[in-house]
C-alpha positions in Angstrom: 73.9 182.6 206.6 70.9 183.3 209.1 70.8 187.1 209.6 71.5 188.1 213.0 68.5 189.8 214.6 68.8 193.3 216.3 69.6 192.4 219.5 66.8 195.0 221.2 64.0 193.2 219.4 65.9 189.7 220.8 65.7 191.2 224.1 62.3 192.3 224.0 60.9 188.7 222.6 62.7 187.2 225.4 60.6 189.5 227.7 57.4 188.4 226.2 58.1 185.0 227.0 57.7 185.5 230.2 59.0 184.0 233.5 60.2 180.7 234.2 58.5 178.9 237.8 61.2 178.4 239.7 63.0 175.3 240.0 63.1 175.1 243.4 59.3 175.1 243.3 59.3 171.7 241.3 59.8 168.2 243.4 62.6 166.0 243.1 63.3 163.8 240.2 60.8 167.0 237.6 62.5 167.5 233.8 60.6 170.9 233.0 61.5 173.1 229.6 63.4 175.9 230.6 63.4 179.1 227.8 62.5 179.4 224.4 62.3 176.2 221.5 65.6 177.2 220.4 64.9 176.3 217.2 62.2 179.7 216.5 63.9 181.5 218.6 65.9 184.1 217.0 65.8 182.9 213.5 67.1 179.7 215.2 70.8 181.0 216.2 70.8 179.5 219.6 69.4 175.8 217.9 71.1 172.4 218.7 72.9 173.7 222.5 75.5 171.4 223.4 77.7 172.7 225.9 76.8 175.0 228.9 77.7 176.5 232.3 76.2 178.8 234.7 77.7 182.0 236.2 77.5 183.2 240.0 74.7 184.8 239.3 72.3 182.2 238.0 73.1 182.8 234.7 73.1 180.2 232.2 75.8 180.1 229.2 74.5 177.4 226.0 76.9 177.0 223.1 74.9 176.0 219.8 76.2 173.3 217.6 74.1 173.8 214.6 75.1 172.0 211.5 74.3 174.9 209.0 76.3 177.7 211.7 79.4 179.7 209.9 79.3 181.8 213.3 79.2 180.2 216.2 76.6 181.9 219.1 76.6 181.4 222.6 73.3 182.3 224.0 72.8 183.7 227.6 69.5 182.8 230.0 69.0 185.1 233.0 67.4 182.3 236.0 63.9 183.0 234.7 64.6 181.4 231.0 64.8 184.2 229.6 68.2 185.5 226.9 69.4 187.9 228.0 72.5 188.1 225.5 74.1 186.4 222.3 77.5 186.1 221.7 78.8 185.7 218.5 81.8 183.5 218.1 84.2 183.7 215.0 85.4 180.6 212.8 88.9 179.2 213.1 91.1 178.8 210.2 88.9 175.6 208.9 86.3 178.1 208.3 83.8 176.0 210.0 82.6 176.1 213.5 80.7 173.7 216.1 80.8 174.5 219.7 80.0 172.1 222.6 81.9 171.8 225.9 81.8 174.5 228.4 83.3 175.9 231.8 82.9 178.7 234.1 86.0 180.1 235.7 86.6 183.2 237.2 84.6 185.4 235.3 85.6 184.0 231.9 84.0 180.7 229.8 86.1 178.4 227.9 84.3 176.7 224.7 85.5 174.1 222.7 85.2 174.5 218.8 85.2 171.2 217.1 85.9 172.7 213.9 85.7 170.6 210.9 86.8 167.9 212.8 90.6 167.0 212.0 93.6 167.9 214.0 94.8 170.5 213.9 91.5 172.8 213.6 90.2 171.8 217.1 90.5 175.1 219.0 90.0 175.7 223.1 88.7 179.3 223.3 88.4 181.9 226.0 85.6 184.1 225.8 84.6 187.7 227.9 80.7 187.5 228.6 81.3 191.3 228.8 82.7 192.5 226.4 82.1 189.5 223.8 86.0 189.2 223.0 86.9 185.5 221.9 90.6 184.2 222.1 91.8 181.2 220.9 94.3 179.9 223.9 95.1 176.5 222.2 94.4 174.7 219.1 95.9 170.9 217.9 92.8 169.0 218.5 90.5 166.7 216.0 87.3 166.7 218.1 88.0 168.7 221.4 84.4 167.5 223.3 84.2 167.9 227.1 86.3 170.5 229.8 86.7 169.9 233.5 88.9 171.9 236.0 91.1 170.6 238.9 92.2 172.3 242.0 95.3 174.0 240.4 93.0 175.6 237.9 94.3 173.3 235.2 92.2 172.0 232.6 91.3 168.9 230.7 89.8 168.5 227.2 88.2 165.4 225.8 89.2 164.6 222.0 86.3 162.3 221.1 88.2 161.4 217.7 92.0 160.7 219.2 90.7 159.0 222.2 92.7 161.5 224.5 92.9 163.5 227.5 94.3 167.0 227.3 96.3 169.1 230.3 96.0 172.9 229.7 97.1 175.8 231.6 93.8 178.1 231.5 97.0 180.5 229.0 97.3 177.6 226.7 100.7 178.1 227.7 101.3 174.8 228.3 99.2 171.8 226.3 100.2 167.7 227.1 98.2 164.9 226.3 97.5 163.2 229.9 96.3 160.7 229.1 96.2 158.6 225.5 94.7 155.1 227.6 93.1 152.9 224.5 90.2 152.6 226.5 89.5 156.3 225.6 88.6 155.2 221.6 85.4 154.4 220.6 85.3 150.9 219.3 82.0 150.9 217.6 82.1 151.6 214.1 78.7 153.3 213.7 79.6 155.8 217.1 83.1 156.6 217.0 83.1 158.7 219.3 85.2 158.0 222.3 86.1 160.2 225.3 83.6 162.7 226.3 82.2 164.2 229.3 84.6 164.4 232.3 84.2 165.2 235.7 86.4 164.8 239.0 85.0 162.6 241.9 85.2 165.2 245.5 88.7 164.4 246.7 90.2 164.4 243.1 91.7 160.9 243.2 90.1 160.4 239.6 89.0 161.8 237.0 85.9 159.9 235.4 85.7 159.9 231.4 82.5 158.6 229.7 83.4 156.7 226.3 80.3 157.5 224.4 80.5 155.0 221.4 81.5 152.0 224.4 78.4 153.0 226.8 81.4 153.0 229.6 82.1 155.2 232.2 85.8 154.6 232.7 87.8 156.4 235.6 91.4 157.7 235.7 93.7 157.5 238.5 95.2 160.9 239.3 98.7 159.8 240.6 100.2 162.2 243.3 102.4 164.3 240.4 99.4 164.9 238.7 100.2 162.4 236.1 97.5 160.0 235.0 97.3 156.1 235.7 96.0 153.5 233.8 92.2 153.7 232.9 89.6 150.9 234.5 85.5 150.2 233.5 83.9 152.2 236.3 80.7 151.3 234.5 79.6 149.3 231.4 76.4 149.6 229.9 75.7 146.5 228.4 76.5 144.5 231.8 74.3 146.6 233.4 71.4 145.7 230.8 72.7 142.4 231.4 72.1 142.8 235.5 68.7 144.7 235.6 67.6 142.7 232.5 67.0 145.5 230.6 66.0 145.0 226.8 69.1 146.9 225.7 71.0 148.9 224.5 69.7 151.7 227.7 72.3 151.7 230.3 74.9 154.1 229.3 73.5 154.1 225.6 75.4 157.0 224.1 77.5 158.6 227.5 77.3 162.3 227.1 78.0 164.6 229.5 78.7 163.4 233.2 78.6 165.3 236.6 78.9 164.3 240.6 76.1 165.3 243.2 77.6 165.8 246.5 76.6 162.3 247.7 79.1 161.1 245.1 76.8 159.9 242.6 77.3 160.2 239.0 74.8 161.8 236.4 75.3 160.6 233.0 73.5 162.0 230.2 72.7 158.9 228.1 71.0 160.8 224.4 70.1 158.0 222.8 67.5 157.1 225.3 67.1 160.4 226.3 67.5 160.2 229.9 69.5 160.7 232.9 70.8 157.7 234.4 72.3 157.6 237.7 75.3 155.5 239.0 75.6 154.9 242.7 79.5 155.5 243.9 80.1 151.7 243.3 78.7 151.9 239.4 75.6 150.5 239.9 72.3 152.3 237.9 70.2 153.6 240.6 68.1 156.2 239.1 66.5 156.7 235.6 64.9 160.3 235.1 62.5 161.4 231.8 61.0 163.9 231.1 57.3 163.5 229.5 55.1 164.5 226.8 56.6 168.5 226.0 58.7 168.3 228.6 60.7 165.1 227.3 64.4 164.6 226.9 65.7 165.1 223.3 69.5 163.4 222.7 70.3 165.5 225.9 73.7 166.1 225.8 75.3 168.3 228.7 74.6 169.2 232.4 75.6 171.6 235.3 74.4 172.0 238.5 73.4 175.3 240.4 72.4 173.7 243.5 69.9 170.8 243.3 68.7 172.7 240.0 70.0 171.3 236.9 70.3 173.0 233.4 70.5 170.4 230.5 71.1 171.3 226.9 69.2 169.2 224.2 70.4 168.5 220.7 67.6 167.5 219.2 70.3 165.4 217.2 67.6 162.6 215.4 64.7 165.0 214.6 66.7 167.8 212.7 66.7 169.9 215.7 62.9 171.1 215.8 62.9 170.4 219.7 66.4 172.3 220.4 66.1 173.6 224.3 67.2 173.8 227.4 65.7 171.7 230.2 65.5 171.9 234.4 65.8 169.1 235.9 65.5 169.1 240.0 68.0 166.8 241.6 67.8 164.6 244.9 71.3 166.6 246.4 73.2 169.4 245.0 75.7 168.7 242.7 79.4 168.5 243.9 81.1 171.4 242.1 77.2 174.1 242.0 77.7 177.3 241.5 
């Protein structure tokens, strides 16, 4: 296991890294790295971020996924790039841990620990950025992936592995499955991964669900008792290669994590491409953003908005993780649900 460094030295390397320009400062459509190669970077706890979220403050919250973690770390950037803060987060009962989706509510983050990958290890946990306590409010999942949150502070989980929707009272009082549609599972054998990133369009009449292995964004009704309706192909990524003529698989290759700007388009992060790829409110791929040269995409994985400015975690999935970071990417309009 990786010794964990003091956390005054971690604090003063982040210091000498100096400050971050501002995003704001960048024009429209720049990818820029934001922080530290998280693979050096204190003894490489914060390496392979998947999930993240940003506080009121500016503050940005990135869960590592490493593959050689027994303790999970969430790692904490102040607006400038710099972190600020680690929090250490505690196996489940599997004994193994990988962390990816995030959310911000109320002074709290949820995290989703994918475990070892088989039901029932999958654990939903709530963690204090204050005080570092970690609860686990609901376990029962196989590959818990991707949280959104509605208007009655409910929450929904991805299971990438079970194809699935979860409903969750932000307790885990209360745990359904709402939605089991069989367009949620993966059916490519070499990328079974199915549902992933969510995220509700403005009035709340669907909840979108990217189905990572399919390269489809698929969108759920949201029937007026909150129950969910059958799931439609919002966008397919092979018809869309098919359309533009592009020499595929690149539209929608590998749907990761998904978000609405305020003009009700969609950004999808598509890692095996290593871009963002824009859909217009009628599904259509309107935009394709890359970064370049040190400032490239790597299997970019999540995204959340803070205005137009949008933090991006990168995986660094197919080269071992050497390029684990955080990127800034400066959108055309703010996103729908910014901090």
């Amino acid at each position: 296991m990786i010794a964990r460094p003091v956390l005054s030295l971690l604090l003063f390397s982040a210091v000498l890294l100096g400050p971050y320009a501002a995003a704001a400062e960048s024009p429209v459509g720049s990818i820029r790295n934001f922080g530290p190669n998280l693979q050096t970077f204190a003894s490489g706890l914060c390496r392979q971020p998947e999930g993240i979220a940003v506080d009121p403050a500016g503050n940005v919250y990135a869960s590592s996924n490493s593959d050689t973690a027994t303790i999970g770390h969430i790692c904490v950037f102040d607006p400038a790039g710099a972190v600020i803060d680690m929090i250490d987060v505690p196996t489940g009962s599997s004994g193994v841990i990988g962390l990816l989706g995030e959310l911000w509510r109320d002074g709290q983050l949820f995290v989703l620990d994918q475990a070892d990958n088989v039901a029932p290890n999958g654990r939903v946990l709530r963690v204090d950025p204050r005080t570092h306590s970690v609860t686990t409010i609901a376990t029962g999942f196989s590959f818990p992936n991707a949280l959104a949150e509605d208007r009655q502070g409910l929450l929904y989980v991805s299971d990438s592995l079970q194809g699935r929707v979860y409903r969750l009272t932000p307790s885990g009082s209360s745990v359904t499955v709402w939605s089991d549609d069989a367009l949620l599972t993966s059916s490519n054998a070499d990328l079974p991964v199915g549902a992933n990133g969510l995220a509700f369009d403005e009035d709340e009449s669907f909840l979108y669900v990217a189905n990572t292995g399919d390269r489809r964004v698929l969108r759920i009704p949201v029937r007026r008792n909150g129950s969910a309706g059958p799931a439609r192909v919002f966008a397919d990524g092979a018809s869309i290669d098919q359309q533009l003529g592009l020499p595929g698989p690149v539209a929608l290759f590998a749907a990761d994590g998904i978000q609405f700007d305020v003009r009700g388009n969609l950004y999808v992060m598509a890692n095996q491409v290593n871009e963002i790829q824009v859909l217009s409110p009628a599904g259509r791929l309107i935009h394709r953003f890359a970064g370049s040269g040190v400032d490239a995409l790597d299997f970019n994985a999540s995204l959340v908005f803070r205005g137009t400015n949008v933090y991006i975690t990168n995986m660094s999935a197919a080269d071992g993780g050497v390029n684990s970071k955080l990127s800034l990417f400066r959108a055309p309009f703010p996103g729908l649900r910014s901090r």
